[in-house]
MDTraj code that builds the backbone (N, CA, C; nanometers):
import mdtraj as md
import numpy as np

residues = "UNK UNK UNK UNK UNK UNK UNK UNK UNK UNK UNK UNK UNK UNK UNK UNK UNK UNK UNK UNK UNK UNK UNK UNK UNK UNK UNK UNK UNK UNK UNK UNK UNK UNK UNK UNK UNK UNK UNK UNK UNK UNK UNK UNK UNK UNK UNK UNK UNK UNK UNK UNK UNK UNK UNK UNK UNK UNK UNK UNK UNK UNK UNK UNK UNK UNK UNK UNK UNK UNK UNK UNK UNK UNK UNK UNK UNK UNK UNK UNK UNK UNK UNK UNK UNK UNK UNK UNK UNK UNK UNK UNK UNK UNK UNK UNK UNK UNK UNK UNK UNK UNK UNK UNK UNK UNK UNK UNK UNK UNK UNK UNK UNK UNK UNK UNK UNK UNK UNK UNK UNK UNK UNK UNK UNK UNK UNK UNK UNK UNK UNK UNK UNK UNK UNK UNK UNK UNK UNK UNK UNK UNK UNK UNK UNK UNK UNK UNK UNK UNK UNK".split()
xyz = np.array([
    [8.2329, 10.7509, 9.6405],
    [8.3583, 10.8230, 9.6561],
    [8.4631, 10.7776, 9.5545],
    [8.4408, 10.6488, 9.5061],
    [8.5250, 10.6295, 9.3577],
    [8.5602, 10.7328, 9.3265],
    [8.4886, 10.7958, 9.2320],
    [8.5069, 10.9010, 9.1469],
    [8.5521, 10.9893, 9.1767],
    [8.6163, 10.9855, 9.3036],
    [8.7046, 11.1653, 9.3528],
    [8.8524, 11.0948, 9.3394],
    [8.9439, 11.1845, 9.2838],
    [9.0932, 11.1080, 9.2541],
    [9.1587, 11.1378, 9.3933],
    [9.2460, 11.0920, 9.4446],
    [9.2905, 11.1097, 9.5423],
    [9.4454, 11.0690, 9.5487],
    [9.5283, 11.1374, 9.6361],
    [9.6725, 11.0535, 9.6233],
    [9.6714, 10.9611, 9.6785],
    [9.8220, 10.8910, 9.6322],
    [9.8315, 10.7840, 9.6900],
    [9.9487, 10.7717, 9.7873],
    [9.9766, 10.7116, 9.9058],
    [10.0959, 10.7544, 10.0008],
    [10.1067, 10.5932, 10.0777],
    [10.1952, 10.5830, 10.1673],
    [10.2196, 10.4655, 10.2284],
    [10.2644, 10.5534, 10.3535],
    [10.2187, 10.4916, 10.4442],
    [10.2187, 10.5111, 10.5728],
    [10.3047, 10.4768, 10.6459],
    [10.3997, 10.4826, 10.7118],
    [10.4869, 10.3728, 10.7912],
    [10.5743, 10.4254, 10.9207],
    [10.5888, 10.3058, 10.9772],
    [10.6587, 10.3421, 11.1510],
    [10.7032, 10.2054, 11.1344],
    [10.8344, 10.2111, 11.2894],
    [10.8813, 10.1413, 11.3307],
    [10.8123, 10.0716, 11.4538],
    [10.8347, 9.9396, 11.4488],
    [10.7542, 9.8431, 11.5824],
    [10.8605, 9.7451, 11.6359],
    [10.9539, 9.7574, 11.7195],
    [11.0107, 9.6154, 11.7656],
    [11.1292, 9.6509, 11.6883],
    [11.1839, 9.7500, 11.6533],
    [11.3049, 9.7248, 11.5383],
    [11.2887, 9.7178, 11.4013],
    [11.1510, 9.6582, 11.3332],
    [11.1426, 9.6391, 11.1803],
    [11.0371, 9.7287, 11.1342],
    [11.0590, 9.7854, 11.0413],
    [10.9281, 9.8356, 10.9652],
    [10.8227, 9.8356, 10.9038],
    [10.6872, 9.8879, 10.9219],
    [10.6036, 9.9095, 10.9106],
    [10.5162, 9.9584, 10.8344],
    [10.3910, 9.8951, 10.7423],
    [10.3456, 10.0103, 10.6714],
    [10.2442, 9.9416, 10.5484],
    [10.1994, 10.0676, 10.5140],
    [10.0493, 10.0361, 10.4883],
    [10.0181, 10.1303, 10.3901],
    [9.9121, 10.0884, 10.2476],
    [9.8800, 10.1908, 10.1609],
    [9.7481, 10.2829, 10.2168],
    [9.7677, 10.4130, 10.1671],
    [9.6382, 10.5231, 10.2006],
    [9.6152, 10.5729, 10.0938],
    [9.4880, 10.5809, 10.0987],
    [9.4396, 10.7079, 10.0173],
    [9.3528, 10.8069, 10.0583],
    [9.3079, 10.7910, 10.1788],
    [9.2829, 10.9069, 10.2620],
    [9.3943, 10.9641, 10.3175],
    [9.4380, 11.0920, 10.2720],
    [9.5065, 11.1537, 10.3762],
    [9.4849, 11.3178, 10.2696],
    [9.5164, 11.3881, 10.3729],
    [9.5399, 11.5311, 10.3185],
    [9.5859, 11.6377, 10.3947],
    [9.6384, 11.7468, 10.3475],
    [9.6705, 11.8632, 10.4459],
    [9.5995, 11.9047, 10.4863],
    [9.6423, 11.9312, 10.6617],
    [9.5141, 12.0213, 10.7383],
    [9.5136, 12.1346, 10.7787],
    [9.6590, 12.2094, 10.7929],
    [9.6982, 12.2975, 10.8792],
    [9.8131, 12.3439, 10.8285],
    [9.8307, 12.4630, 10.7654],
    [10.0074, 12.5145, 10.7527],
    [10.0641, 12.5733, 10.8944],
    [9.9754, 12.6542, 10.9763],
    [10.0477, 12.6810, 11.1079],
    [9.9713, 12.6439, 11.2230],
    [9.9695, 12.4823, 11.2624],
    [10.1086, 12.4456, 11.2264],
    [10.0936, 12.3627, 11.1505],
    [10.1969, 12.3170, 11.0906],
    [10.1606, 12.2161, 10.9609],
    [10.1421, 12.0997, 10.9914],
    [10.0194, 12.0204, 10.9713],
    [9.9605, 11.9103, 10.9863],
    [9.9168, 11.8295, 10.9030],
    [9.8829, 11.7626, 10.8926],
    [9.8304, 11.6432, 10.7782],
    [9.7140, 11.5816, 10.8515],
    [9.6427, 11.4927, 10.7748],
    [9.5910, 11.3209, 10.8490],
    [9.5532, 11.2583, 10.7492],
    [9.5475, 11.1069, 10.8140],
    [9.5460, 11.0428, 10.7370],
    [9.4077, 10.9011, 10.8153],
    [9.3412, 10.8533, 10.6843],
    [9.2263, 10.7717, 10.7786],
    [9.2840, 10.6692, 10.7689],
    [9.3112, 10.5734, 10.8916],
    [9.3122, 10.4336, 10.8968],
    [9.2221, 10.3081, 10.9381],
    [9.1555, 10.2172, 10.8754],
    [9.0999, 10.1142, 10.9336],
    [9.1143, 10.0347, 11.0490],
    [8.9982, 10.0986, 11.1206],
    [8.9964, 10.0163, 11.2409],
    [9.1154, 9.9139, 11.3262],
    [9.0724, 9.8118, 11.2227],
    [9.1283, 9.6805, 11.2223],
    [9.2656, 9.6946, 11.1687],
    [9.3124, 9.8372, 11.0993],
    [9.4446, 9.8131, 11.0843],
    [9.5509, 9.8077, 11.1618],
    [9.6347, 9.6672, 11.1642],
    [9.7715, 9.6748, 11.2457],
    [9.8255, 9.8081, 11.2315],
    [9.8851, 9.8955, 11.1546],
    [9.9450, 9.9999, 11.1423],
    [9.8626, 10.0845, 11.2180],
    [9.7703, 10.0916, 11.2397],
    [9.6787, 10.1483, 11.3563],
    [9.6972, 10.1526, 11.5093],
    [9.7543, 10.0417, 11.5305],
    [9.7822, 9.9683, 11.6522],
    [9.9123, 10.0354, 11.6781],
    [9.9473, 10.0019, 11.6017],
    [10.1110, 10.0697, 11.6120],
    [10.1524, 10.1906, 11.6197],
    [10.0385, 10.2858, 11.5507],
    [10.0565, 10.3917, 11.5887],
    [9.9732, 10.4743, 11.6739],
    [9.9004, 10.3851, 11.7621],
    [9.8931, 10.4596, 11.9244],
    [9.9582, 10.3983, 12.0009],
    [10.0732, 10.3023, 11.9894],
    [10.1906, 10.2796, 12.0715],
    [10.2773, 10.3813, 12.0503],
    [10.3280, 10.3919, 11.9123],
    [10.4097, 10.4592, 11.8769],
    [10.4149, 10.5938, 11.8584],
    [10.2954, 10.6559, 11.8175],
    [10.2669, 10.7948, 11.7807],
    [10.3701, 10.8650, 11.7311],
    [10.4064, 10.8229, 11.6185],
    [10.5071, 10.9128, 11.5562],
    [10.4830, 10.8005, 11.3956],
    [10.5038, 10.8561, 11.2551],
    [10.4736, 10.8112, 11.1621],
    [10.5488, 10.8863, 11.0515],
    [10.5900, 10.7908, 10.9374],
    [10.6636, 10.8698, 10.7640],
    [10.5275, 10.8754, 10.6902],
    [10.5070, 10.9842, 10.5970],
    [10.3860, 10.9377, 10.5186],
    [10.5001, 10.9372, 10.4110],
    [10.4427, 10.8514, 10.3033],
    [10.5441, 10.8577, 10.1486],
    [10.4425, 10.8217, 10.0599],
    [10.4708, 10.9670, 9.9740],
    [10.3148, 11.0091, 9.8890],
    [10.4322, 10.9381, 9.7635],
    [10.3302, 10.8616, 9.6841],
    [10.4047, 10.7728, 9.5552],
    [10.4046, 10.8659, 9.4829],
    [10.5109, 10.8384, 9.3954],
    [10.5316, 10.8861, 9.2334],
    [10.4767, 10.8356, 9.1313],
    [10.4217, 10.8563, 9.0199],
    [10.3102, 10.7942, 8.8906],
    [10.3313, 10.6439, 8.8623],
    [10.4740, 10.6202, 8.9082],
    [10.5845, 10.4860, 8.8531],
    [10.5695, 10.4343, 8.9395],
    [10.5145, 10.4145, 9.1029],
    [10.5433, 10.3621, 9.2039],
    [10.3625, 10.2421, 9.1882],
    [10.2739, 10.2405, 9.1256],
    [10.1869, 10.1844, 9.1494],
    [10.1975, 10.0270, 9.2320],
    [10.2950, 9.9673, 9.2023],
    [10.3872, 9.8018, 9.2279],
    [10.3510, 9.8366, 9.4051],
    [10.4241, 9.9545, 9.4167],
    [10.4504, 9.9710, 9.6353],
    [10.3179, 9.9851, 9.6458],
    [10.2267, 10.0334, 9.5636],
    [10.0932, 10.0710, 9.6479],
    [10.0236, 9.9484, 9.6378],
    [9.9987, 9.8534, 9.5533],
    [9.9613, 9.7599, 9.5689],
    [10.0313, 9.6319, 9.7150],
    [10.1856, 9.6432, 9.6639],
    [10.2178, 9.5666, 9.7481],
    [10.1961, 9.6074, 9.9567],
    [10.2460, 9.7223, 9.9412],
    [10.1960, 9.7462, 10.1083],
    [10.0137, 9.7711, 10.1107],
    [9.9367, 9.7582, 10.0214],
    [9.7587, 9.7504, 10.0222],
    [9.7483, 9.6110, 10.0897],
    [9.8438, 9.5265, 10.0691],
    [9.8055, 9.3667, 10.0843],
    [9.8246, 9.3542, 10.2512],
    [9.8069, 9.1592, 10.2916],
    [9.8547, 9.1401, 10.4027],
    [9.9619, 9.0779, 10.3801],
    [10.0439, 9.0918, 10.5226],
    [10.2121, 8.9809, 10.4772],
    [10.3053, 9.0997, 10.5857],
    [10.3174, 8.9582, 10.6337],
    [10.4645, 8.9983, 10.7948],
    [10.5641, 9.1050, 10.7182],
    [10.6446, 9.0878, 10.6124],
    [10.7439, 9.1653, 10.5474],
    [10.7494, 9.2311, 10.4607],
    [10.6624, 9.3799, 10.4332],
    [10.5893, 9.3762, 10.2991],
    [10.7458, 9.4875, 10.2711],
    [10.8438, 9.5193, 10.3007],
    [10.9471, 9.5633, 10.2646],
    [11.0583, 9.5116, 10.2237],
    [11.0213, 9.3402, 10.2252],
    [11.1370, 9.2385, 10.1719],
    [11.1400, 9.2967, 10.0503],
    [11.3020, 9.3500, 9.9957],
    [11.3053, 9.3287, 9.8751],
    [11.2887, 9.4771, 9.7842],
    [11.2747, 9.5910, 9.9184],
    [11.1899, 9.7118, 9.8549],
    [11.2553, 9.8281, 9.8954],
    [11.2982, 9.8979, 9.8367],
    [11.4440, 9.9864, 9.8840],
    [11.3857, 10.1123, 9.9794],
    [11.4771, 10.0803, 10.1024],
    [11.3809, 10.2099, 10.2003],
    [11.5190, 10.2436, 10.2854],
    [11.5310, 10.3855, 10.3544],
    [11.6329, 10.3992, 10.4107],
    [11.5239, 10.4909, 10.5568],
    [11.5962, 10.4888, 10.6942],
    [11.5903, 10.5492, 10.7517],
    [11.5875, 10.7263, 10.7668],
    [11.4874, 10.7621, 10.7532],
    [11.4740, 10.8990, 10.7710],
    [11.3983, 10.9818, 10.9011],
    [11.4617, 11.0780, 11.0239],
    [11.3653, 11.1307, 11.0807],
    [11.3248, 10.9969, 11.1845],
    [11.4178, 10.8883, 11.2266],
    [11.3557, 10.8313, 11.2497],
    [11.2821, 10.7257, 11.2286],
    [11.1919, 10.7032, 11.0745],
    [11.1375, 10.6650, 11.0225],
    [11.1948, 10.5741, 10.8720],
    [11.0444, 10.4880, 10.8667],
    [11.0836, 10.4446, 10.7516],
    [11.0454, 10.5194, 10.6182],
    [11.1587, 10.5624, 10.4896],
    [11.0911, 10.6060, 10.3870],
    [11.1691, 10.5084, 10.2857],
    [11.0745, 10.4985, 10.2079],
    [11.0415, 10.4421, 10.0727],
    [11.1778, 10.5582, 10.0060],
    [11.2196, 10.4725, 9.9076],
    [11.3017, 10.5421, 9.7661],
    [11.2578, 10.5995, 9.6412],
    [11.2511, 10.6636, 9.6286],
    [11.2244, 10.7086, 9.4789],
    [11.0675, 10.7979, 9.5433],
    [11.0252, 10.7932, 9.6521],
    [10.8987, 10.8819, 9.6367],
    [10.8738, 11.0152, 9.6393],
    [10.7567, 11.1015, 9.5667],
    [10.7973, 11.2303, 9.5568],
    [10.7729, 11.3135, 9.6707],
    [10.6860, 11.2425, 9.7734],
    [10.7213, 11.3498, 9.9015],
    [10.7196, 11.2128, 10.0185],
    [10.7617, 11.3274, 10.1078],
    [10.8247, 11.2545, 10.2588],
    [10.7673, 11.3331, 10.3533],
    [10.6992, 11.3079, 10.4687],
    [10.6509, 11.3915, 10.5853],
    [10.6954, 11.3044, 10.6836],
    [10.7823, 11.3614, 10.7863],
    [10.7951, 11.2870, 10.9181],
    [10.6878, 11.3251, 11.0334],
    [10.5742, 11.2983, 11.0881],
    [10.5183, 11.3396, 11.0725],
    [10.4635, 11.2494, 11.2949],
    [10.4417, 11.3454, 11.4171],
    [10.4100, 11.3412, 11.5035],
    [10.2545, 11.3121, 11.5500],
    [10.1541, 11.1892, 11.6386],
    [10.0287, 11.1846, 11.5939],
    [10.0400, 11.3097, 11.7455],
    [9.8884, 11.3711, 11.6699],
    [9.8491, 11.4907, 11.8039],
    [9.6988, 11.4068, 11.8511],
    [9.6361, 11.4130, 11.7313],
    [9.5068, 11.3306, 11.7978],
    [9.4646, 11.2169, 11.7046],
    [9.3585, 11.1445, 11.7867],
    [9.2618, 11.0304, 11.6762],
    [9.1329, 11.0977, 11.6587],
    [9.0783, 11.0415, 11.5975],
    [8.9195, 11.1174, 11.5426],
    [8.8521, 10.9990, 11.4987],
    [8.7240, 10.9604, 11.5629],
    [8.6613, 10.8535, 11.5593],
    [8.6098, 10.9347, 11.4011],
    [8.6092, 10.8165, 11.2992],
    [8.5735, 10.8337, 11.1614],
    [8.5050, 10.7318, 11.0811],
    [8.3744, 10.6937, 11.1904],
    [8.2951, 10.5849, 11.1477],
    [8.3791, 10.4321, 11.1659],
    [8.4029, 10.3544, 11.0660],
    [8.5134, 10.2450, 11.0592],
    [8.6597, 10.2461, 11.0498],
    [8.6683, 10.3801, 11.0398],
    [8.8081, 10.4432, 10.9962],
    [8.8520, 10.5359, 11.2060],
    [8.9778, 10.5536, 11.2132],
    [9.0074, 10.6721, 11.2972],
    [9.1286, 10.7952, 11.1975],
    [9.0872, 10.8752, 11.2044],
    [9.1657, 10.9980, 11.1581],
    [9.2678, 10.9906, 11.2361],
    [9.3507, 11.0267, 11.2042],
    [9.5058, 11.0020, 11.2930],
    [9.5835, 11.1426, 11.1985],
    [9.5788, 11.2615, 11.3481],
    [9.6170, 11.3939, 11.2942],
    [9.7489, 11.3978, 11.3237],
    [9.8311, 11.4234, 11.2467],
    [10.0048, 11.4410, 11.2491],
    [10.0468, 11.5771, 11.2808],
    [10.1400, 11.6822, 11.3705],
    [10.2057, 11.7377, 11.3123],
    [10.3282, 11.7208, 11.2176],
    [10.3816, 11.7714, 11.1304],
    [10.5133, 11.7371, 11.0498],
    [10.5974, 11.7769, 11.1191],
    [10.7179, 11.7319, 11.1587],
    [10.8262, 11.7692, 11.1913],
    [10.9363, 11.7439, 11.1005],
    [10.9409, 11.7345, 10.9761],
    [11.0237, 11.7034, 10.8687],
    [10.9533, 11.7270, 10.7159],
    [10.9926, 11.7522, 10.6353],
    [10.9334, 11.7537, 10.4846],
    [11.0292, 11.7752, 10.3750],
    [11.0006, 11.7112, 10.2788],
    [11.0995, 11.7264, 10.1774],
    [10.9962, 11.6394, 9.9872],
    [11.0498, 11.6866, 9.9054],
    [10.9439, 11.7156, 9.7892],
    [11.0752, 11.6624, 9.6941],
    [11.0696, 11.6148, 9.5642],
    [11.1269, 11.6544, 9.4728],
    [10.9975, 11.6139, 9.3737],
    [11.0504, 11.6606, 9.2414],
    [10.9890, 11.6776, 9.1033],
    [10.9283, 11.4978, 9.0852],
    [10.8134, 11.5418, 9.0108],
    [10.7539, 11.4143, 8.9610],
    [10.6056, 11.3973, 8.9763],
    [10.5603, 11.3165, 8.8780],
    [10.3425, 11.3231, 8.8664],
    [10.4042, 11.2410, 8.9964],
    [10.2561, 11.2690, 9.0300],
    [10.2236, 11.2341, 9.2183],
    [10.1270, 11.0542, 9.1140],
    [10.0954, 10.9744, 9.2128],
    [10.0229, 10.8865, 9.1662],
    [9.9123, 10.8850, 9.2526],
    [9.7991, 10.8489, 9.1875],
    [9.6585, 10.9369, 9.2260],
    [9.6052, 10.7645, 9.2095],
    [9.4606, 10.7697, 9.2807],
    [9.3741, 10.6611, 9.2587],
    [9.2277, 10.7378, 9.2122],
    [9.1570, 10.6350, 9.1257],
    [9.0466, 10.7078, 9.0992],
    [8.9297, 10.6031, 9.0201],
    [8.8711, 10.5698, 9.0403],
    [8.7510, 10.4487, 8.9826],
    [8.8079, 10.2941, 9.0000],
    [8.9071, 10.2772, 9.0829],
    [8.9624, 10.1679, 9.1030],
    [9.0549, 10.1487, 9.0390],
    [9.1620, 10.2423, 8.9495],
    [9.2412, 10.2423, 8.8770],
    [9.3630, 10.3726, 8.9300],
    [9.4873, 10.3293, 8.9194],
    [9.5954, 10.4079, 8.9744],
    [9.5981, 10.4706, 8.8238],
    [9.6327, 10.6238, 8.8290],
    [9.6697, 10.7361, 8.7310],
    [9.7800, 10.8003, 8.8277],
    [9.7591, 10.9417, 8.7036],
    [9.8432, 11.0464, 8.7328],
    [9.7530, 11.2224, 8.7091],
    [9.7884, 11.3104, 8.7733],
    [9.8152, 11.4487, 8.7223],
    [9.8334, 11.4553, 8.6262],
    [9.7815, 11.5439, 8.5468],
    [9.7890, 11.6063, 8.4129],
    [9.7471, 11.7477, 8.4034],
    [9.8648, 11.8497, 8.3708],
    [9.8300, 11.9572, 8.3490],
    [9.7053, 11.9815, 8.2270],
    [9.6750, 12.0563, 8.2545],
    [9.5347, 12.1180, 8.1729],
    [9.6419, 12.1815, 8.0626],
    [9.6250, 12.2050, 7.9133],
    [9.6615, 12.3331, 7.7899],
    [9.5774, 12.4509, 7.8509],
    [9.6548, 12.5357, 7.8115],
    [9.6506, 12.6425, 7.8589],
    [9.5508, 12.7015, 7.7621],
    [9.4361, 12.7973, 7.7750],
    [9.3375, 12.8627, 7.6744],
    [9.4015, 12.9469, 7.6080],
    [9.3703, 12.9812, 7.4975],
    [9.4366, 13.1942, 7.4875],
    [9.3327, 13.2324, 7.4568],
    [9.3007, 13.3595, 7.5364],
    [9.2149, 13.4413, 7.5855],
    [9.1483, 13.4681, 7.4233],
])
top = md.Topology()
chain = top.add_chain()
for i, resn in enumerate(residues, 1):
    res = top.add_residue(resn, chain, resSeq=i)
    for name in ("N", "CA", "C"):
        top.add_atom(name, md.element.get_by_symbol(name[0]), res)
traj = md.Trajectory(xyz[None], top)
């Protein structure tokens, strides 16, 4: 599965007052009506835990420039937002500078081998301009439009 590019997003909720959160690269749209997402999480992931307490979640899909957050919330560590500019949105925690935001409700889990699928509706969305940052052979990229042929 290397070889399929995929985005890259950070996951996150609130637990106890502080925030939460974790890099993905499974996730994708499932549903425009109604609009849904999911996203796979590891088993063993705390952010997992948290969100069948919590059932409610931000996804924050990175921008080409953001590779630093995806590494740093990939890791382990009590505070992985020391230091990392995020404001309250929806509820939720979102990241700064990223090019999309989903506030996003869990409806179900989906046993997914070592992974559980964790299906969102959105109840919030918002986009601005910018290459999305993609993973792909173990290396973070970007989007690149194709030149156009003439016929």
């Amino acid at each position: 599965m290397g070889s399929v590019c995929t985005p890259v997003s950070v996951v996150t909720t609130f637990s106890q007052g502080r925030p939460h959160g974790t890099t993905v690269s499974a996730f994708s749209a499932l549903s425009l009506e109604p609009p849904m997402v999911l996203v796979a999480l590891d088993r063993n992931s705390t952010l997992l835990s948290l969100l069948q307490q919590k059932r409610r979640f931000g996804l924050n899909v990175l921008g080409a420039d953001q590779g630093e957050l995806a590494i740093r919330f990939a890791g382990k560590g009590a505070d992985k937002f020391a230091g990392v500019p995020w404001q309250v949105d929806t509820g939720l925690p979102r990241l700064q500078g990223v090019t999309g935001w989903l506030a996003c409700e869990v409806t179900r889990f989906v046993d997914g081998g070592d992974h559980l699928v964790v299906m969102g509706r959105v109840v919030a969305a918002s986009s601005r301009d910018g290459a999305p940052l993609t993973y792909h052979r173990r290396e973070f990229g970007t989007h690149a439009v194709l030149e156009e042929r003439s016929a």
